[in-house]
N, C-alpha and C positions, 0 to 999 in steps of 0.2 A: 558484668559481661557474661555472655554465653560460650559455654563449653564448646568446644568446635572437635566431635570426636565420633565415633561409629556408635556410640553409643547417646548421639542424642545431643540437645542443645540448650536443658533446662536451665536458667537464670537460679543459680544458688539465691538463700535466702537471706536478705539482711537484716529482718527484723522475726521474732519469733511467732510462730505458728499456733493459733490459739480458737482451742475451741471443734466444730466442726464432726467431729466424731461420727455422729448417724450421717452424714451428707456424704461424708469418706466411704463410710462403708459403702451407702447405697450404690457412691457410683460404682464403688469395685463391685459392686453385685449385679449391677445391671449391664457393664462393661462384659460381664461373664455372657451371658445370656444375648445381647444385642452389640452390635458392632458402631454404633453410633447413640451418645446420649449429650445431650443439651443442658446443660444449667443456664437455668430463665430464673432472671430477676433486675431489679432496677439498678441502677447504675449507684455504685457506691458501696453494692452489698457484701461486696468479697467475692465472685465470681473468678476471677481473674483467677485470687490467689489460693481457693479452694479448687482450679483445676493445674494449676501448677502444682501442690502438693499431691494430688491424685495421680496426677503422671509419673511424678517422682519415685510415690511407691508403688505403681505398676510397671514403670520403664524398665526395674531390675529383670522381671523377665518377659520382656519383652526382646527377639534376639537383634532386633535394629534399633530398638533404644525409641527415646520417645521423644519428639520436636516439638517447639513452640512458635506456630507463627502469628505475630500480634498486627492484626489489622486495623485497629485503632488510627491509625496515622494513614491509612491507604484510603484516600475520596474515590478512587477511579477505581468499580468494579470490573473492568477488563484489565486489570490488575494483576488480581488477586492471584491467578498463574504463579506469577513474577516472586510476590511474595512467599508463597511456599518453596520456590526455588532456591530463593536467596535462605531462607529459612533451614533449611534441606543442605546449604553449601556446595549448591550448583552452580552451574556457571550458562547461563545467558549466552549464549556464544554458537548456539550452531544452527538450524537452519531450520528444525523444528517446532512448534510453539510450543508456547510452555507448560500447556496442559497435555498434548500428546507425550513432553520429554515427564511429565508426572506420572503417566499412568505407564511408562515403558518402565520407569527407574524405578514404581513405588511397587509392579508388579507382581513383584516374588518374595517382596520383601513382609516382614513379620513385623510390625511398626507403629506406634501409636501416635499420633499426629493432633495438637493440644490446637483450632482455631480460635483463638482469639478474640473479641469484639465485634462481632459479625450483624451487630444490628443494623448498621448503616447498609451492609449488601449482601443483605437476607438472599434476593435472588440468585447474584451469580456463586457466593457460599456453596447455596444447595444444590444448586448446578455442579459444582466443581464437587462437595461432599459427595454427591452422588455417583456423580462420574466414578472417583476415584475408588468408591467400595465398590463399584461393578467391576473394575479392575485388579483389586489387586485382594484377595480373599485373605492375607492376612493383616490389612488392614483395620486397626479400630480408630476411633475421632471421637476425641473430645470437643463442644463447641461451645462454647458461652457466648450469650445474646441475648438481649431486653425481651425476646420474643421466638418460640420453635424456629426453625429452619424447613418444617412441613415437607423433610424429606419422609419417603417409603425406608421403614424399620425404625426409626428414631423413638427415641426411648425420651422426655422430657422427665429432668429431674428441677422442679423448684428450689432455687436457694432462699431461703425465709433469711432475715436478719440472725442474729447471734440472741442467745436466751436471754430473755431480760430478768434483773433481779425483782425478786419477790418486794410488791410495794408496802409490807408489813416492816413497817419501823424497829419492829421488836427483832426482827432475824439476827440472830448472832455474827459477829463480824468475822467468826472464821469461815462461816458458811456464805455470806455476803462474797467474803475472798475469791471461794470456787466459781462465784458466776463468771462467764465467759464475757459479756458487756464488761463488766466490773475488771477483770483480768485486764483485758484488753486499754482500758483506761486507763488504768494504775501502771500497768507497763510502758506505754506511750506516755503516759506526765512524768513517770522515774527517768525516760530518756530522755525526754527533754528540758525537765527542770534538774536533774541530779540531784534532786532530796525529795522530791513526792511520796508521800505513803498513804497506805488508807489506814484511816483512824476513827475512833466511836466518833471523835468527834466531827470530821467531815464525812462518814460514813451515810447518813441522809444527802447530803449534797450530792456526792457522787452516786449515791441509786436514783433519785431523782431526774439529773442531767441522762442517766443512761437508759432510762424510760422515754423522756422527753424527745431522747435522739434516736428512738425506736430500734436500738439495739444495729444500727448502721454504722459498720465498722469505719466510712471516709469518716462519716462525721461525727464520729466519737474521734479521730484520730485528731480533726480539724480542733475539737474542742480541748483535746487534753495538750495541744504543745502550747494552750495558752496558758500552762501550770506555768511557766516564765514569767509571766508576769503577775496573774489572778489567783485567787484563792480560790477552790472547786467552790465553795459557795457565792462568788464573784461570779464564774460563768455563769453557773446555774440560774443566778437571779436575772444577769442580761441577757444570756439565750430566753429563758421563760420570759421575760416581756415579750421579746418577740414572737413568740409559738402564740401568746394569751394575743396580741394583736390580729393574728390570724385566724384564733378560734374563738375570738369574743371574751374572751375568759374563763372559757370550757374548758374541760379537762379532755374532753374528744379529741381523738387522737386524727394526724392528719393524715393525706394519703401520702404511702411512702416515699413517693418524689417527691413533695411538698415539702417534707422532713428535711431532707438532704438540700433539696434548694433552699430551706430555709437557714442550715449550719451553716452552707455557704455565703449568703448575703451577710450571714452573722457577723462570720470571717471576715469576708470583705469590706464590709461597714469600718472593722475596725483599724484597718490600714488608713497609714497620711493617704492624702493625695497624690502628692509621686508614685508609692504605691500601689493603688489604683489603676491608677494611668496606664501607667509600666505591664499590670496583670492583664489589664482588659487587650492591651495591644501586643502581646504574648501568643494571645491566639490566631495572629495570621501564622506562626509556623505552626505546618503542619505535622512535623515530626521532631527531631531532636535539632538542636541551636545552640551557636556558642555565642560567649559576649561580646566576643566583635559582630556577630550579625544582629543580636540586638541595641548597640549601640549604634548601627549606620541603619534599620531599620524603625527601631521606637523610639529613637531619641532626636529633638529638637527643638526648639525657644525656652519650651515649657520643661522641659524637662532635661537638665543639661548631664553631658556626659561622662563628668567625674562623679557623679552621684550612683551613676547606671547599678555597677558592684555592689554598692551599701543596699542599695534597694534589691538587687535579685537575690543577695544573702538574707534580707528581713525574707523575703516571699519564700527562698529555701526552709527557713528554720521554722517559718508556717505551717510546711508540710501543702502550702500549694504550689510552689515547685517541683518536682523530681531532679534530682544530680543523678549522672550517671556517668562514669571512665570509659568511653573508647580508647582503645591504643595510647592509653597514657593522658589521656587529654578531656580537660573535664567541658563536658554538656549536659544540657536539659533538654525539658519537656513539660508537658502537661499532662495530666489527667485528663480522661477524656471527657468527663462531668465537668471538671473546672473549665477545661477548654469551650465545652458550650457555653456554660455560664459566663465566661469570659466575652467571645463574639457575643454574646446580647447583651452586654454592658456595653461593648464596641460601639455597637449596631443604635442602641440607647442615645448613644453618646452624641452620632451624626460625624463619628471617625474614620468609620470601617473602610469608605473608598479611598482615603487619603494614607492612611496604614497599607491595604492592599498594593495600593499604586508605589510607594515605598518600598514593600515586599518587591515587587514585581522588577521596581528599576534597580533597586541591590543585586537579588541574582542576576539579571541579563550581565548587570555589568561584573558579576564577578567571574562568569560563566564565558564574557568577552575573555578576560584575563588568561582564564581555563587555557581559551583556545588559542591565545597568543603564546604564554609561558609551555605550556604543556609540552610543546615540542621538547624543550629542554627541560623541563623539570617537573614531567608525568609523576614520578615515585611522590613526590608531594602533594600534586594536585587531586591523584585519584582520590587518596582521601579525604580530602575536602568535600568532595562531588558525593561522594558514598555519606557521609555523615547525612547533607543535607538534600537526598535526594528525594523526599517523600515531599517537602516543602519543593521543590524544583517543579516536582510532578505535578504539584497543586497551582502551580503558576503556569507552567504551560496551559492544564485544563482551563483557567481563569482568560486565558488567552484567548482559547475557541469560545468561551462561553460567551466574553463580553466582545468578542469580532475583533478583537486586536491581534488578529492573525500575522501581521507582519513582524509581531513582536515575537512570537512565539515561533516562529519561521527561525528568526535570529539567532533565538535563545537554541531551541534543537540542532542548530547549524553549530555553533558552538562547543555545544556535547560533542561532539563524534568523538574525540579520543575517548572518552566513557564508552559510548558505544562501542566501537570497536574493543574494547578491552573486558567487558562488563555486560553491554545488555543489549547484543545484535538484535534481535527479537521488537525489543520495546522499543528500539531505537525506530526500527523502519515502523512501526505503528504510529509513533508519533511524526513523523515525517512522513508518511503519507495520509495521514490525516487530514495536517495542518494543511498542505499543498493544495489536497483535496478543497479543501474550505477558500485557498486562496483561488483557486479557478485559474483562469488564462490570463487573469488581469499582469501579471509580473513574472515571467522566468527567473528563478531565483537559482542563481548560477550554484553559489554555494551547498543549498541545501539539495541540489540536484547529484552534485559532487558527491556530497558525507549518501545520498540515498543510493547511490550506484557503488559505492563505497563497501557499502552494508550488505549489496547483492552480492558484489566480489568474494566477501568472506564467507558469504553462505551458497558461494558454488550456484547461484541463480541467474544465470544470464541472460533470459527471458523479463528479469526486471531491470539488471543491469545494463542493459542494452539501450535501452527508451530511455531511461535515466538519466544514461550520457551523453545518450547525444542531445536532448533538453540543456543538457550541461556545456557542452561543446558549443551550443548554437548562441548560447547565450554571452559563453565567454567572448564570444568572436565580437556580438551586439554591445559590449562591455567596454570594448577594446581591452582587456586585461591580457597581458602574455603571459605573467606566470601562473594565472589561474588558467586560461588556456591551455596552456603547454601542459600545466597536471589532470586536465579534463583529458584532454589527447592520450594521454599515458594510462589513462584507470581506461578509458574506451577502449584503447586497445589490448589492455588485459581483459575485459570483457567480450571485445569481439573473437579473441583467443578463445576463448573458454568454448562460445557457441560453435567454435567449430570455422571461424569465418578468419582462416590465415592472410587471405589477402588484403581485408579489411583492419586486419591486425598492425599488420606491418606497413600499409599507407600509413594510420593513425602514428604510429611509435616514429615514423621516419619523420614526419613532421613536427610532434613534440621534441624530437631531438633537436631535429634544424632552431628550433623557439628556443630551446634552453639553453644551447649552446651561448648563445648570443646575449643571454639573460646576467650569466653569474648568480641565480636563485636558488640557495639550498633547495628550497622543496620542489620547485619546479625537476631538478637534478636529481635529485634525491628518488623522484616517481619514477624518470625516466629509466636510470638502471633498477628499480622493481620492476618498470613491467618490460624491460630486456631479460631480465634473471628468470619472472615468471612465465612470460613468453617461449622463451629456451626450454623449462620443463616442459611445459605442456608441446611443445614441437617434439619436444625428446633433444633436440640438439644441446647436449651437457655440456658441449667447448664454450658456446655463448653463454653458460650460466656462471660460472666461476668468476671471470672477468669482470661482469658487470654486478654482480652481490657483493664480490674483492672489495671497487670504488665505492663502492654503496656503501660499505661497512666502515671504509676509512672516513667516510664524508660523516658519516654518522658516529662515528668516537670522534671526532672534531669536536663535531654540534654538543655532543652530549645528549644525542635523539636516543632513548634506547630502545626505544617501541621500534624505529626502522633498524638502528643494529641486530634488533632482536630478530627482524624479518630478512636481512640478509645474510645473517649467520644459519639462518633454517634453511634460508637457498640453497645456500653452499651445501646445507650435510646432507638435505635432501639427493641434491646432484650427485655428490661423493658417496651416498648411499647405492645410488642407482649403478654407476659405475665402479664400484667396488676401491672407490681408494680409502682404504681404512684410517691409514694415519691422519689425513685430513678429516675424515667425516668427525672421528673421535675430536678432535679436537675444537673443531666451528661445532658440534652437536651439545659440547661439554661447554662452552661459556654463552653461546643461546640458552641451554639450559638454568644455568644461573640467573641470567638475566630474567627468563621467562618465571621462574621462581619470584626474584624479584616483584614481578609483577601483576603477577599470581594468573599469568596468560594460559588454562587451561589446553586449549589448542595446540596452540607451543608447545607445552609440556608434552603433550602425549607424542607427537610429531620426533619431539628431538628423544624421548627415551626409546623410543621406534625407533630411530635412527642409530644408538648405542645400543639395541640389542643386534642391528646388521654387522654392527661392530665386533657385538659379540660372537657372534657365529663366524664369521671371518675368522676371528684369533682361537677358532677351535673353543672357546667357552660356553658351552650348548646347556649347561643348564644355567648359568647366568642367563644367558640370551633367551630359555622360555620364561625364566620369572621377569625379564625386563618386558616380553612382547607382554607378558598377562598383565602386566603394568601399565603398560602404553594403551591395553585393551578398554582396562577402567577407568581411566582418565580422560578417555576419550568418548567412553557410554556415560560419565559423568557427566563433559561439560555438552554432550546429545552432538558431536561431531560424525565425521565419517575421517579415514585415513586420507592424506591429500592422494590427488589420483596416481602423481609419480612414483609417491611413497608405495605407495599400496601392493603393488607387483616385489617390491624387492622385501617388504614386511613377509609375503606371502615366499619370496626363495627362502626367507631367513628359517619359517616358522617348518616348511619341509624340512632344511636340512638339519636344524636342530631334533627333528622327529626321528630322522633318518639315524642319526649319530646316538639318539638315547633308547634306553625303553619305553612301550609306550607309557607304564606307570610312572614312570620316573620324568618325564616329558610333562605329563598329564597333573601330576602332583605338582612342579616346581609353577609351571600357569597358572595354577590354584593360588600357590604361595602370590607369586605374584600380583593374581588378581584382588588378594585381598592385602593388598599394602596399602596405606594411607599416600595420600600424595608425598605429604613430606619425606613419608620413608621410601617411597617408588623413587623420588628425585637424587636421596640420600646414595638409594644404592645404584643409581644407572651412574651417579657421580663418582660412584666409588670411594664415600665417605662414609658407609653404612658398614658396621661389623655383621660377617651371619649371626650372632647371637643377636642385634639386633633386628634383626629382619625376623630373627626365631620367635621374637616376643613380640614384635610389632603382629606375627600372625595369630599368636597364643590370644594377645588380647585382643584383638580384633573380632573373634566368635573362637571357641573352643572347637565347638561344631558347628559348621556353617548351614547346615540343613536342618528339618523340625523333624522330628522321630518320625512322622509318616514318611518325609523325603528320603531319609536314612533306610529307611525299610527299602523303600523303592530301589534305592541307591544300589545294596546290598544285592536283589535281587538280578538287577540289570547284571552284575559282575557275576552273579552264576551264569549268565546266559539266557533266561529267561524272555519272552518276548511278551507283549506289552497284557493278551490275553490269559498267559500264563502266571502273570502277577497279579492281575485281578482275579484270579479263580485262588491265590495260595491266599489273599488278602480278605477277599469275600467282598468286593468294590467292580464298579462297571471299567469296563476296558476304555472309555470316556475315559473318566475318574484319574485312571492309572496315566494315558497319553497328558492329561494337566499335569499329574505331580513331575512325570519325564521334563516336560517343559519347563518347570519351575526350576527341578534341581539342571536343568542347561543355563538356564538362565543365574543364577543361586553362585553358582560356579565358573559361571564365564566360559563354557563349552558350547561344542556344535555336533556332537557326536556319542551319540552310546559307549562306544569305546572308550572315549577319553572318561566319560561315568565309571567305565569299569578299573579302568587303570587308577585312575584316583581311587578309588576304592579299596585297590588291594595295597597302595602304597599308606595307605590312613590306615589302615586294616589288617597289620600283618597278623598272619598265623589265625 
């Protein structure tokens, strides 16, 4: 698993690093000189794992650490956004897309960024590469792909295979040893047979086979875990028939795909047939998969499903599976070579639509499940959704592609707890796609609902408006009353928003009158949401209390805690605006929890906002600025804005704690703040966080958060200096110096020279 830390998200290494030396260096050489370089080669060569170790040793100083986003599993290049996001340990969640929330967040930052398998979407890659180094100048990008990315400044570095041993027989076998082929072989048969060695006397077999496999490290890996059961002169002799069938009997070497396709088919030849079976229909997921989705996906007549296990542990210990721990929980994957090679065994086979259509009715229906259970038992489902959401993504596309639009209607209608929690953004993409596709033929009550839904949280009323009332019009056409009655309640949280009171409170009094009469949790449940949210946005805080109260009691019945979560933020929101501290502190302090729980960014930032009002109330003015610089970054994290009631009492808070401190001292503790990790911003707004905690969560966090030219600059601003007179002490354009001011506001979470200066002399004494 990946590192989840300010420092970067590299995949430690589970098998040893061999070989590679000149290609190391090169890139760190070129990495100096160019902000973007490519390693191009065919699939199998080591790419991957030669720019994970290259990040690894440049990420040390790098001052933002160095990320991995692996696109392999990602079919759909309007995507790819998404993927650096989640990559990055962002959140999906506010109103912006995902490439403007990359180029705001990546902006200032100092950062090296590893893309991943980018052959499939060469285009939008270099679209997004591009983008992003226009944006943010201390950005560098590693990219691995079968082929350039043919952006402007790219540096192409070819990865060749590994050095093949010397085909002179006579070479001595300590020198044999040092070959990097040969290394690589004998280390992959030692772990997988636990007694392999090289010896004179299989020392021919093994240089042979590592010629034959042209120095390709898949497929020397694929050949050595069959030290299990064959003698290195056993492969050697059945891989060489095969290569001699390909080349006549030639010694000519083949082309390098050919090579790797050929290890593979080797492989695969020599699996049962269950086996087989099992492999080829392995590759409808498109991303990572447990054994229960390929037991209700790949298995039936022929292939029964006590056997499922035996067989995915023969394909593990192949080395053409991957294992990999989420959260305790073991899944796979594919290689993305064996995956192809897998679908054209499929595809061979006359399987591929009868798999796919399997794929396709497992999710819907588990995704059904999602949206039933999820009310009560979201903390378990999200993770389900998240493992398998790359395969999710690939069945919705499969939806538009082959017109089975009402399927994928369903399936997106489904998600919305996802969405809303996870990936607002992709959520409304794929719902108005699909709709799009559907035309006028069917108002589709639901998916009109989760799309106005999605407006709701992104403060968009302009789409939220048409949405719902599609939504409304249809529920009425349905005859459905608790779908109804909760179309009425999101519409008039919507028509609130746009500004339309009247329209407001027709809609809410009617949903009322329905739910009343219903006995429907969720129908009830909407209804004091949009009385509570209604109430803020009116400003009347006596109607919010009351109706978040019932709301929250309805919802610790249920066990709902996505809407507990929502009317406990009601509550502190309101008791923030109206200054009752006891209360806010305490609805601020268990939403918070909950919002942790759930990992609801939004939330988070919302309710630590809410406990730094808190804090300023109870006279704790510098807790209260490291809480707002907390609430600041968590909130440029998940690309939100402050809700709009909140906002005004964020901003009395953030005066009077200015008022009450110095401005270094004010200026410094927002700093501190700003650079808390979420868990530690959550730890201390909870008041479970020790200062010596918080001291070291900033120490490691960045020593120094700025780069020696910011610092310079920094330095400068706190003598006084104005923007002309720092470029004349610097020898730089007055341009030049207004970027670097920018950076370090941005860098620091400020809005003002001042606050530069005062951080400066508080970091800076004497």
């Amino acid at each position: 698993m990946a590192r989840r830390s300010t420092s970067g998200n590299l995949p430690a290494e589970t098998t040893s690093f061999i070989g590679r030396r000149h290609e190391l260096a090169e890139t760190r050489r070129r990495l100096v000189a160019a902000r973007l370089v490519t390693l191009v080669g065919p699939g199998g060569v080591g790419k991957t794992r030669l720019a994970i170790r290259a990040a690894a040793d440049l990420g040390h100083g790098v001052r933002d650490g160095a990320w991995l986003v692996q696109l392999a599993e990602l079919r759909d290049g309007a995507l790819i956004g998404n993927a650096v996001l989640a990559a990055l340990d962002l959140r999906d969640q506010g109103v912006a897309e995902p490439v403007a929330r990359l180029r705001s967040y990546i902006g200032h930052k100092e950062m090296l960024l590893v893309l991943d398998n980018c052959e499939h979407l060469l285009q939008p890659a270099a679209v997004l590469t591009s983008d992003l180094l226009r944006a943010a100048p201390g950005l560098r990008v590693i990219a691995t792909s079968r082929e350039p990315l043919s952006v402007e400044g790219e540096h192409v570095l070819p990865v060749p295979p590994l050095q093949l041993p010397s085909s002179d027989g006579d070479e001595p076998l300590d020198r044999v040893r040092q070959n990097e082929t040969v290394r690589l072989f004998v280390e992959r048969a030692a772990a997988a047979s636990g007694s392999f060695e090289l010896t004179t006397a299989n020392q021919d077999a093994v240089v042979e086979l590592c010629r034959r496999l042209d120095g390709l490290p898949l497929g020397i890996e694929l050949a050595a875990v069959r030290t299990r059961a064959l003698s290195a002169e056993q492969i050697r002799d059945r891989l060489g028939e095969r290569f001699d069938l390909l080349t006549g009997g030639s010694r000519a070497a083949l082309p390098r795909h050919q090579t790797l396709l050929t290890a593979i088919e080797w492989s695969y030849d020599l699996l049962i047939p269950a086996e087989r079976m099992l492999l080829t229909r392995l590759c409808v997921f498109a991303g990572r998969f447990a054994l229960e989705d390929v037991t209700a996906v790949c298995v039936w007549e022929d292939l029964p499903p006590v056997t499922v296990l035996d067989h995915l542990s023969s394909l593990l210990d192949k080395s053409l599976v991957i294992k990999e721990d989420v959260a305790g929980a073991a899944c796979y994957r594919l290689h993305e070579t064996m995956r192809e090679y897998a679908r054209l065994k499929l595809r061979q086979a006359g399987d591929e639509v009868v798999v796919e259509r399997r794929c396709t009715d497992y999710h819907l229906r588990r995704c059904q499940e999602f949206a039933i259970e999820g009310r009560h038992r979201l903390l378990e489902w999200l993770p389900w959704v998240e493992l398998r959401i790359d395969t999710i993504r690939g069945v919705l596309r499969r939806t538009l592609d082959d017109a089975d639009v009402p399927t994928g209607i369903r399936m997106a209608t489904y998600l919305m707890r996802y969405w809303i929690t996870r990936a607002t953004t992709e959520g409304v993409r794929w719902l108005d796609e699909l709709l799009a596709a559907a035309g006028e033929r069917r108002a589709h009550s639901g998916a009109y609902f989760v799309r106005g839904f999605l407006a709701v949280l992104q403060s968009d009323p302009a789409a939220a408006v048409p949405a719902l009332e599609v939504c409304v019009r249809a529920a009425r056409e349905e005859g459905q009353p608790e779908g109804l009655s909760r179309s009425l309640s999101m519409a008039s949280i919507a028509a609130g928003m746009a500004g339309d009171g009247e329209s407001s409170s027709r809609l809410l009094d009617e949903a009322r009158m329905i739910a009343d009469g219903l006995g429907d949790l969720g129908a009830t449940l909407m209804v004091r949401q949009a009385e509570a949210l209604d109430g803020l946005l009116e400003g009347n805080l006596a109607a919010v209390g009351p109706a978040a109260a019932e709301g929250a009691r309805i919802s610790r019945e249920a066990g709902d805690v996505y809407s507990l979560e929502m009317m406990l933020m009601n509550q502190a929101i309101a008791t923030a605006m109206s200054g009752d501290l006891r209360e806010c502190e305490l609805r601020s302090t268990e939403g918070l929890r909950i919002a942790d729980q759930l990992d609801d960014r939004i939330a988070q930032c919302y309710l630590i906002g809410c406990l730094a009002c808190c804090a300023v109330g109870r006279g704790e003015h510098r807790r209260a600025a490291q809480l707002l610089g907390a609430a600041d970054r968590v909130r440029a994290e998940a690309g939100a804005s402050f809700h709009v009631g909140l906002a005004p009492a964020l901003e009395r808070a953030s005066r009077s704690a200015r008022a009450a401190l110095a401005p270094a001292t004010f200026a410094s503790d927002f700093a501190t703040g700003h650079q808390l990790t979420r868990r530690i911003a959550s730890r201390t707004a909870l008041r479970e966080a020790a200062p010596a905690t918080v001291d070291a969560a900033v120490a490691s966090s960045t020593a120094q958060p700025l780069s020696r030219r910011g610092a310079e600059v920094a330095r400068l601003i706190a003598e006084g200096l104005t923007n002309k007179e720092i470029g004349a002490r610097l020898f730089i354009s007055e341009r030049t110096v207004e970027s670097h001011v920018r950076t370090v506001l941005n860098t620091l979470g400020f809005s003002s020279r001042a606050q530069i200066a005062g951080w400066f002399a508080s970091t800076h004494p004497g």
